[in-house]
C-alpha positions in Angstrom: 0.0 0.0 0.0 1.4 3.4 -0.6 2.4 5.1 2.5 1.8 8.1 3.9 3.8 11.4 5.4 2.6 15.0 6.3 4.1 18.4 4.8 7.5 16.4 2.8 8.9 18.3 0.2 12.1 18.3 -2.1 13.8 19.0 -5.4 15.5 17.2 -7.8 18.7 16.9 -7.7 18.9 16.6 -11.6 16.3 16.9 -14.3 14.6 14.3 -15.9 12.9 13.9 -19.8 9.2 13.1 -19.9 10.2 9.4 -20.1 12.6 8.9 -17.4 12.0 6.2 -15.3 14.3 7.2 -12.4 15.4 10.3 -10.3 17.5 11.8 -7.6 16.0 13.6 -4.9 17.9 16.8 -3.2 16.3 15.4 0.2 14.8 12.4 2.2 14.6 14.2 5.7 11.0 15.0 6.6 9.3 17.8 8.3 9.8 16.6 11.8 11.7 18.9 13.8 14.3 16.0 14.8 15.0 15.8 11.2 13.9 12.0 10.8 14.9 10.8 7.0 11.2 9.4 5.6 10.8 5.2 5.5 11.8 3.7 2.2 8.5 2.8 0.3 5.9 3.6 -2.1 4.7 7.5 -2.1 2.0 9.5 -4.6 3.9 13.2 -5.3 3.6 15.4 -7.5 6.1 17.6 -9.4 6.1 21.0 -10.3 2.5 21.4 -8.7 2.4 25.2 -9.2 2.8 25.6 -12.9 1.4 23.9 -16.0 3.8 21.3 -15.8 2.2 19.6 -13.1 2.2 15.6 -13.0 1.3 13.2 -10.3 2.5 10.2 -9.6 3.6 7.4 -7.3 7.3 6.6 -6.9 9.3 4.1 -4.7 12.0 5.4 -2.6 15.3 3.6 -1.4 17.7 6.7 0.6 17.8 9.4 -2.3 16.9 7.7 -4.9 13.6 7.0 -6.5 11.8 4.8 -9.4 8.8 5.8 -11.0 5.8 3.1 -10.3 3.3 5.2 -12.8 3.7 8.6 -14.1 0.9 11.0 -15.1 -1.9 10.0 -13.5 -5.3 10.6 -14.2 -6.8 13.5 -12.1 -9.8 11.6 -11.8 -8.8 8.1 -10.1 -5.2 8.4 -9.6 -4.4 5.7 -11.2 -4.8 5.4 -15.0 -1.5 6.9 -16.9 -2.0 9.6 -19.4 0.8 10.5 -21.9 -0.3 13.9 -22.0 -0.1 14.1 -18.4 3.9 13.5 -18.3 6.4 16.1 -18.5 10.0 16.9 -18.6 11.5 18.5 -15.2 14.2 20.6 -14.6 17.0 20.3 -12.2 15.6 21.9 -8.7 11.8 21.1 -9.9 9.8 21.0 -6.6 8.8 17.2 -5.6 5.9 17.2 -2.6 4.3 14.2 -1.4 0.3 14.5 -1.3 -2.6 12.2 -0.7 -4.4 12.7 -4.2 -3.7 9.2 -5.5 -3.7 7.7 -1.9 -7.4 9.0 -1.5 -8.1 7.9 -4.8 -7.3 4.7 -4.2 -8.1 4.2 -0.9 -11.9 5.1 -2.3 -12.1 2.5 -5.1 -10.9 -0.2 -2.7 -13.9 0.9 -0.4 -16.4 0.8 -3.4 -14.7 -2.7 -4.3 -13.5 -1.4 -7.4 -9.9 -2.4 -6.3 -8.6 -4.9 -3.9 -6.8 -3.8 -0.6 -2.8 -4.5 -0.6 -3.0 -5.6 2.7 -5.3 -6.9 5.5 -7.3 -5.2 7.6 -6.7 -5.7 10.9 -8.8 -5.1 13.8 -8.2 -4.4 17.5 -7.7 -6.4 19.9 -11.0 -5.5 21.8 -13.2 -5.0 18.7 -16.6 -6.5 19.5 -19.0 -7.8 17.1 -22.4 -7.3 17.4 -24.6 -6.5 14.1 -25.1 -8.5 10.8 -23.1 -6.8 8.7 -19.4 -5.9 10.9 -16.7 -7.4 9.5 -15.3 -10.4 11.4 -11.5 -11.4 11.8 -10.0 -15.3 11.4 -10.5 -15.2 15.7 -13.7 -14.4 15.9 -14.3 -17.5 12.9 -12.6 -19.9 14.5 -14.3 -19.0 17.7 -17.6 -19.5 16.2 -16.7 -22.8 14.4 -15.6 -24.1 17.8 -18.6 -22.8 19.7 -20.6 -23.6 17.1 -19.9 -27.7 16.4 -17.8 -28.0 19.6 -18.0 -31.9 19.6 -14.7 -33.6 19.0 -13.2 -30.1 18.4 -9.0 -29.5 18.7 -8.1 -26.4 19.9 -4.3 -25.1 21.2 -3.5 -26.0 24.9 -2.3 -22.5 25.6 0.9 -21.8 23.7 2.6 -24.8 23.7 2.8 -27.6 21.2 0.3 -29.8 22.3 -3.7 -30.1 21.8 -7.2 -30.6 23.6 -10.0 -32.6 22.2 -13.3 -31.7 23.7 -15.3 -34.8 24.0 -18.0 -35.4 21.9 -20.4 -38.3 20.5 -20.3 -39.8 16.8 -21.4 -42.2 14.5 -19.5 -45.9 13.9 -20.9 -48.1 11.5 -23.9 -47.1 13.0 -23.5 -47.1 16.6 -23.4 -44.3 18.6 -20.4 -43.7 20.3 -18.7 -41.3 23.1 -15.6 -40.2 23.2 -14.3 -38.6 26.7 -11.8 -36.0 25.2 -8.5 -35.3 26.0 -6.0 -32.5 27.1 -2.3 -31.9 26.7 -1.8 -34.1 23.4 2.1 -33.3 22.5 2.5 -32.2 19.0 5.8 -33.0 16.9 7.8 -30.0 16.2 9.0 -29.3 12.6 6.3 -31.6 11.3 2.9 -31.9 10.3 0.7 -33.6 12.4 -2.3 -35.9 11.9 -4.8 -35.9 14.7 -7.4 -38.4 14.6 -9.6 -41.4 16.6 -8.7 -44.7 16.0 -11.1 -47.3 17.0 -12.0 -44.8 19.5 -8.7 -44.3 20.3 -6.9 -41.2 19.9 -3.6 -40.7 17.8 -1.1 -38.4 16.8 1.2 -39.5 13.6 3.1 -37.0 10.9 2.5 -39.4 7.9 -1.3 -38.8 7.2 -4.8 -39.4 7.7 -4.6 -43.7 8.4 -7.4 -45.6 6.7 -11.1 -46.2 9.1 -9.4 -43.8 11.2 -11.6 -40.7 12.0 -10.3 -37.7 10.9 -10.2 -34.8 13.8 -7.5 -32.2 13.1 -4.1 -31.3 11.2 -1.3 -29.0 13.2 1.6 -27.2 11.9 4.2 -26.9 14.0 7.4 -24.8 12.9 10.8 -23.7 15.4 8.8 -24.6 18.4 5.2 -22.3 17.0 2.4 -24.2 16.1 1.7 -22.2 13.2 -1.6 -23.9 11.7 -4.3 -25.7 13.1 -7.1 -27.0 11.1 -10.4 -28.6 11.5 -10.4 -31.9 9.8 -14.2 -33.4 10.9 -15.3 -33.9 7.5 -18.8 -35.8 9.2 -19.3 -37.3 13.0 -19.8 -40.5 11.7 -17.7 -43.2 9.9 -17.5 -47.0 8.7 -14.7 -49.1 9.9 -14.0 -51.5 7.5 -12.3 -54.5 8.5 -10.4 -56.6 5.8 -10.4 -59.9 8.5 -14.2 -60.1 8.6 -14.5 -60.5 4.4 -14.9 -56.5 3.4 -12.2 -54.6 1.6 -12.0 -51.3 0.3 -10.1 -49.9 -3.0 -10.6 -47.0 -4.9 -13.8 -48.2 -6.6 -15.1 -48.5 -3.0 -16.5 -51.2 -0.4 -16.3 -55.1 -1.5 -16.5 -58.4 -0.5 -12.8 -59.8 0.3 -13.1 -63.4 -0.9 -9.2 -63.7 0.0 -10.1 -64.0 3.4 -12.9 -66.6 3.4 -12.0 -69.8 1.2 -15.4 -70.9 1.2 -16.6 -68.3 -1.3 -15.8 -67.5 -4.7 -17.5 -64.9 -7.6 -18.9 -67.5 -10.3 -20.7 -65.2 -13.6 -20.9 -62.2 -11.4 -22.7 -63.9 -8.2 -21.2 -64.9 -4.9 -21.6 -68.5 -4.5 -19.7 -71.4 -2.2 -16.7 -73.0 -3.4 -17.4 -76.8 -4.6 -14.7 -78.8 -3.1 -13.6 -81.0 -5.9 -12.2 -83.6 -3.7 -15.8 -84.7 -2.1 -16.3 -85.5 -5.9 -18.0 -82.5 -7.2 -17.7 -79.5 -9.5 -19.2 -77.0 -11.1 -19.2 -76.2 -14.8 -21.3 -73.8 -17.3 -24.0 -76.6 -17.1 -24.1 -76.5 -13.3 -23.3 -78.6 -10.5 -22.2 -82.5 -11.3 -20.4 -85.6 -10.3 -16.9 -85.8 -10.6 -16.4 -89.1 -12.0 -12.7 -88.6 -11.8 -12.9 -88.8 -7.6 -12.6 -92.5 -6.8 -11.9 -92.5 -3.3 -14.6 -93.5 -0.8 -18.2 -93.7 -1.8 -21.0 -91.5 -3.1 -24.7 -91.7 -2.2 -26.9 -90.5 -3.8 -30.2 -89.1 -2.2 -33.7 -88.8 -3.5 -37.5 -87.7 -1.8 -35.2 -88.2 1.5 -34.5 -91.7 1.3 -30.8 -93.3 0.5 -30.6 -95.5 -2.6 -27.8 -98.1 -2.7 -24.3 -96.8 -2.7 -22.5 -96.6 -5.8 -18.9 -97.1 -6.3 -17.1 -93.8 -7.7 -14.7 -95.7 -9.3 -18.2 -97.3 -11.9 -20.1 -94.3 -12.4 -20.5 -94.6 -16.1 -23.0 -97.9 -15.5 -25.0 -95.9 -13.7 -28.4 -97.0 -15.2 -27.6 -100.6 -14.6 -26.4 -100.4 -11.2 -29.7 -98.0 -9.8 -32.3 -100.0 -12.0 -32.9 -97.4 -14.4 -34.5 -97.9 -18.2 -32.3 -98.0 -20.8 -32.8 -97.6 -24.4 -32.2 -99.7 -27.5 -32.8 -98.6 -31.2 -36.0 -100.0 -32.5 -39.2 -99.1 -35.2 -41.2 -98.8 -31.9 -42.3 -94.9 -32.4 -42.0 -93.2 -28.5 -41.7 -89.4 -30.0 -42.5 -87.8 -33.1 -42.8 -83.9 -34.2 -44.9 -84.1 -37.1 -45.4 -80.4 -38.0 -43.6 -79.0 -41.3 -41.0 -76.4 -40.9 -39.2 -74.5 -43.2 -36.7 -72.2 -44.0 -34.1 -70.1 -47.0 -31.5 -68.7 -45.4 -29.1 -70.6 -46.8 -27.3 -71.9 -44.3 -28.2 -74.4 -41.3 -30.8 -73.7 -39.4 -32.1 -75.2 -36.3 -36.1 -76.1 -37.1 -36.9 -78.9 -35.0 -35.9 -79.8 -31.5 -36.5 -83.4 -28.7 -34.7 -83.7 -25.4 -34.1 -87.2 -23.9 -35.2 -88.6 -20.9 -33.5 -92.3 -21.2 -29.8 -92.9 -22.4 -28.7 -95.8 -24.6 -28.8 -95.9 -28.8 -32.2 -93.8 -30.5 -33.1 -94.0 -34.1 -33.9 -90.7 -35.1 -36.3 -89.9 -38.2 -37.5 -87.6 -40.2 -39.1 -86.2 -43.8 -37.2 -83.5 -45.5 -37.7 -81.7 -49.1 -36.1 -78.9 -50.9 -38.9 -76.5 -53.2 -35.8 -76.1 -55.9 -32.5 -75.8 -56.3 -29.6 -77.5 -53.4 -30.6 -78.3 -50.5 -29.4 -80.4 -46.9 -30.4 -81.5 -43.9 -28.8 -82.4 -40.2 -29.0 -84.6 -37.5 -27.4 -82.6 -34.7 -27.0 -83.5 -30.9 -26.5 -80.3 -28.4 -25.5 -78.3 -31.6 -23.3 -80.1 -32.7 -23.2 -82.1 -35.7 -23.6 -85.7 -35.4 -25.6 -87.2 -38.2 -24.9 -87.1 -42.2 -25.3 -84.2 -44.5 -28.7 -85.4 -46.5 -29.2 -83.9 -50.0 -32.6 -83.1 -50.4 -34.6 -82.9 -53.2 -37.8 -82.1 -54.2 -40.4 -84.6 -53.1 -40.1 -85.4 -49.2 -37.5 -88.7 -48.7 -37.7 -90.4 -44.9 -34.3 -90.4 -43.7 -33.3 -92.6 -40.6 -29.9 -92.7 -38.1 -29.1 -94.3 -35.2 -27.3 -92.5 -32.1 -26.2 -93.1 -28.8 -27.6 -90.6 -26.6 -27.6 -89.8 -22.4 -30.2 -88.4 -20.0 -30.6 -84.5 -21.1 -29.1 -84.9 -24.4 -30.8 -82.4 -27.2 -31.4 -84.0 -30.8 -32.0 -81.5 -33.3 -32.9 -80.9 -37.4 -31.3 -78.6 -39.4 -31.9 -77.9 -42.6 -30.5 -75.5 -45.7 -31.2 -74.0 -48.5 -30.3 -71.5 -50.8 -31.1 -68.1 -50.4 -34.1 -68.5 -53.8 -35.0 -72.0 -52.4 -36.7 -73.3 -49.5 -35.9 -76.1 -47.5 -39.0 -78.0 -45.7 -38.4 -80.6 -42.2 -41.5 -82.5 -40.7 -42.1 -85.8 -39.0 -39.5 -86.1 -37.1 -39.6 -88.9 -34.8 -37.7 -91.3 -32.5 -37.8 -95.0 -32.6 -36.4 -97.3 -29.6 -37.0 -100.3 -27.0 -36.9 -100.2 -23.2 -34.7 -102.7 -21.3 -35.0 -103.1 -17.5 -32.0 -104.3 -15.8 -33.2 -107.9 -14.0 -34.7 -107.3 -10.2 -32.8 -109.8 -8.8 -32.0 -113.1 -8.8 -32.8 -116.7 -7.3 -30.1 -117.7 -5.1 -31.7 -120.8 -3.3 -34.6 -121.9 -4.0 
């Protein structure tokens, strides 16, 4: 900010062109009768104020020496520069320090034209008491600690070291109370982190710790705490604990499966681990028998009753060994499909569709044409192909395969055409026996 003197005045020692950006004065004592030299600084003057050759300006001065901040200032706001304002000087021109561009100043920073160099300060005993006085940083931070006083840090006097009032808050729900504390050392020549720690307070110069609740960071510099600020964000906080199964990473709060072998993420959904070595696993088609596991036994369980046990090392004569039907190839019809389907898209295409229910050797057939042109057909089994490309032709032909097939197993048609011909599927049909595995037999008689 430009300072301020009463009743200087001077000459220059030399004189200067209308461009000069330096100058000597003649003198730098003031008025006071003990002949004090005025402070080094900023200072609006003007020069030559009783003629026509009058400019105002603001200078700095260092002894007897002075540089020109801004020359020829407006009259107006004692500030804007004006070429036709600045002048050449002689040697001897009278310099006087006045309050023109100080005032002028001074009144746009008060109209909030232009910002204040410094800060205001106010006394010591200032009281504030209407809406619209300006407060100070003490009176703030009084008001912030008055105001949400729970948990608050504040200065134990001057020395390095903290109070913490006591105060309730929030963890993981539960309401909890804190006691406080008084006379926390600080660490000089640090930064230091104060916060509660499963309810337990701590001090470290690292940082904030991770679940810890955040209450205050002090600056300490050659033995001044310098800075103290508020650091409760919130009175309430989760404390996630990795042991119990939760984790926490950037993206936020997840299950830790690391710590809990039982569980594992299977298409996006928490599941329980299958233990392969009690002879299951688990694949796209769900849970099944691990035929591989031959140690032991495996019984199997239905409507709560215990069927014989079944060696794991025999699985694959399953049937057999619980009495179940098999199935033999036959002309005995057991399902048919008999509606026409049709399609000219040129390429295979799924039209007709039986799941089993038994497993042993099926004899699949069915009736297929073509309109025009080429034209196949396709046996397939789960959508893959299994039976002989056909060649159709234009009046319907039966034709007729035998496969061997298990419990779930998906026979389908497929036929094909080009793309001006259309390629037609119906009666489709399965052919077999049923065997039943003996009951028993006569031992004695």
């Amino acid at each position: 900010m430009i300072k301020v003197v009463a009743q200087f005045q001077t000459t220059l020692t030399a004189g200067i062109s209308a461009a000069a950006t330096t100058g000597v004065l003649e003198s730098n004592t003031s008025a006071d009768n003990d002949g004090a030299t005025i402070p080094d600084g900023d200072y609006g003057i003007v020069i030559d104020e009783r003629n026509s050759r009058r400019e105002y300006a603001i200078i700095t001065v260092s002894g007897f020496n002075f540089t020109f901040v801004l020359r020829g200032l407006s009259m107006l706001d004692g500030i804007t520069e004006k070429a036709s304002n600045k002048f050449a000087h002689r040697k001897g021109a009278e310099i006087k320090i006045v309050s023109h561009p100080i005032i002028a100043r001074l009144v746009r920073a008060f109209n909030g034209e232009e910002a204040f160099a410094g800060v205001i300060l106010l006394p010591d005993d200032r009281v504030i008491s209407t809406n619209r006085q300006v407060v100070d940083k003490e009176y703030a931070d009084s008001i912030i600690a008055s105001g949400i006083s729970s948990l608050a840090v504040s200065q134990n006097g001057s020395a390095l070291e903290v109070n913490i009032n006591s105060g309730y808050y929030s963890l993981n729900g539960v309401i909890t109370y804190y006691a406080g504390a008084s006379a926390q050392a600080l660490v000089d020549d640090a930064t230091n982190y104060i916060e509660l720690t499963d309810g337990v307070l701590a001090i470290n110069q690292v940082g904030f710790d991770n679940d810890s609740m955040p209450l205050g960071k002090a600056i300490c510099a050659s033995g001044v705490l310098t800075s103290l600020t508020d650091a409760r964000a919130v009175l309430g906080w989760l404390d996630i604990k990795p042991s119990l199964g939760i984790g926490r990473d950037s993206a936020g709060i997840f299950v830790d499966l690391a710590t809990d072998p039982a569980l594992e993420f299977s298409s996006g959904k928490l599941r329980t681990k299958i233990k392969t070595a009690g002879g299951l696993v688990r694949d796209a088609n769900g849970l099944s028998v691990d035929t591989g596991v031959t140690a032991g036994k495996i019984i199997v369980v239905a409507t709560g009753d215990k069927l014989p046990v079944i060696d794991g090392s025999n699985l694959t004569n399953l049937p057999e060994q619980l009495n179940f039907i098999g199935a033999t190839a036959s002309d005995v019809l057991k399902l048919s499909a008999d509606t026409e389907r049709s399609q000219f898209e040129g390429l295979y295409t799924k039209v007709k569709e039986m799941r089993m229910d038994v497993k042993g050797t099926v004899r699949v057939k069915v009736d297929m044409k073509i309109n025009g042109g080429a034209g196949n057909g396709r046996i397939y089994i789960n959508g893959v192909a299994a039976g002989t490309a056909q060649t159709l032709t234009t009046d319907y032909q039966t034709f007729s395969e035998d496969f061997t097939v298990l419990v779930g197993d998906l026979v389908q048609v497929y036929i094909g055409g080009s793309a001006d011909d259309t390629a037609y599927a119906k009666n489709f049909r399965l052919y077999y026996d049923l065997a039943e595995v003996a009951a028993g037999a006569v031992i004695t008689d």
